[in-house]
N, C-alpha and C positions, 0 to 999 in steps of 0.2 A: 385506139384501145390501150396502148402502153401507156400514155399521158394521164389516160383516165385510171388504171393502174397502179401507176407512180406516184399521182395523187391522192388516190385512197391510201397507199402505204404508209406513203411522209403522214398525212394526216394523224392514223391510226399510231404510229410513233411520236407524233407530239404529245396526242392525248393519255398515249401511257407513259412515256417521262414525265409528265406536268403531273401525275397522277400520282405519280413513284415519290418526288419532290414536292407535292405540296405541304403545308404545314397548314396548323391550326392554331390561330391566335388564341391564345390561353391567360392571358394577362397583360394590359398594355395602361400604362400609367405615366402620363407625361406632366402632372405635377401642375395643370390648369387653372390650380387658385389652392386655398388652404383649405376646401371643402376634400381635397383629396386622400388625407389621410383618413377616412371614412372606410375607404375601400382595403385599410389594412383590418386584421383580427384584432390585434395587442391595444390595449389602451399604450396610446402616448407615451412614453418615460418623457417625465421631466426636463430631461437632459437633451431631447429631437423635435423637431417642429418642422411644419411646412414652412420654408423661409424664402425670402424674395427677396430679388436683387435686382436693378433695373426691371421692371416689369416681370424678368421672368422666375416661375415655381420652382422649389427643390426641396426634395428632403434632405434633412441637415441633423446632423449624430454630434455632437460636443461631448467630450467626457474628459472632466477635468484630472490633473496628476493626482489628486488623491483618490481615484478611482479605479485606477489600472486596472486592478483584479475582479474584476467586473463584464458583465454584459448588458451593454444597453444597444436596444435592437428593435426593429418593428416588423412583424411577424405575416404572411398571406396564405392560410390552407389553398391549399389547390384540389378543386374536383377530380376525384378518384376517376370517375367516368371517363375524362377528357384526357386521361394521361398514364394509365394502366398499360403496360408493355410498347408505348412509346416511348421515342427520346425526346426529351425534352430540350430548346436551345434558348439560355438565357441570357441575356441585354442589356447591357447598362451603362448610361453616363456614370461616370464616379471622378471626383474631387477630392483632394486631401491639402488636409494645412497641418502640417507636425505630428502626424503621427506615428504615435511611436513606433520601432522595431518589436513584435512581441518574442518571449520565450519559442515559443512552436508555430510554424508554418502556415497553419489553417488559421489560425487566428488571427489578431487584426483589422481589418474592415473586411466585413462579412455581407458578400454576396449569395448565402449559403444554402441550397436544396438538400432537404433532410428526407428521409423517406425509412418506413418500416414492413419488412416482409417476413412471412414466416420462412420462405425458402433462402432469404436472402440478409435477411439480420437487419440490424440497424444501416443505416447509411446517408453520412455527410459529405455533400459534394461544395467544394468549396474554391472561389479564383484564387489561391493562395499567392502570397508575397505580396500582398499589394500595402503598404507604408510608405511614410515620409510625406514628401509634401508635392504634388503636380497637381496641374493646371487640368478641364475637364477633358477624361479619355474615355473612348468605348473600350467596354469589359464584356467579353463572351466565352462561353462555354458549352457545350453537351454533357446532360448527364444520358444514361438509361436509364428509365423506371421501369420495377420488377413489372408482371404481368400480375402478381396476389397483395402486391402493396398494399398496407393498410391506411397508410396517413401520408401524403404529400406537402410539405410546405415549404415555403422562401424566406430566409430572414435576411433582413438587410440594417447593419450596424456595424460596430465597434464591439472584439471581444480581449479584456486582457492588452489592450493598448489603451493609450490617449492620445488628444488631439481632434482634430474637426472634419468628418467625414458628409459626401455630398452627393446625392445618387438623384439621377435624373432620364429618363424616357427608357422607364422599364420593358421592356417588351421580351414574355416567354411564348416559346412556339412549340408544338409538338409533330411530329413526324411519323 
């Protein structure tokens, strides 16, 4: 009878950790052909493409020196439903080739979750620092989204820098 007990316990304790820690795929973009950037809101700028290198997919940002003051970006709303008073944890390969140092912290190659509440104001969450020039790294973060959020989105670019930015196997989760 202890065994059987014991067993029920462990049990009922995995099932509430695993429950506690699940997450919901909210975005998962691994860049599988040039049909991909379909799945973002923003038309194109000029300046980013779906580009491929040896076989494999990437979104790829270029913004020349006489652009600096500038953002070029490609933009994903996120469903209110799926992300209203959770945190959100977002994922990303990124790539750089020269790009520049900007004026302010947030700026630069932009992995960036914006969000608008009435309780809570506007709000940019951003991997800040990231410039120069390496080779590809995973980039993550958490935000929290309010629970009365109005607007959710993901922008992924160059803002206010130059130089050649590279994002690959997006994946947002929520909690």
């Amino acid at each position: 009878m202890k065994k059987i007990l014991t067993a029920a316990f462990s049990a009922a304790f995995v099932l509430t950790a695993s429950s506690l820690f699940a997450q919901e795929e909210i975005f998962n973009e691994a860049f599988n052909g040039p049909e991909a950037i379909t799945r973002f809101d923003d038309v194109m700028p000029a300046n980013a493409k779906v580009a491929e290198k040896d076989g494999k997919y990437f979104l790829q940002v270029n913004v020349p020196a006489d652009n600096k003051s500038k953002s070029y970006s490609v933009k994903r709303v996120i469903p209110l439903g799926q992300v209203k008073g959770k945190t959100l944890k977002v994922s990303a390969m990124v790539k750089a080739d020269d790009v520049t140092k900007p004026k302010d912290p947030w700026n630069g190659i932009k992995i960036m979750v914006y969000t608008d509440s009435p309780t809570k104001g506007k709000l940019w969450k951003n991997y800040d620092g990231l410039f120069g020039t390496f080779d590809w790294k995973k980039v993550e973060y958490e935000v929290a989204i309010p629970e009365d959020t109005l607007v959710c989105q993901i922008t992924f670019g160059l803002q206010d820098s130059t130089g050649t930015v590279s994002f690959d196997d997006i994946l947002i989760t929520a909690k």
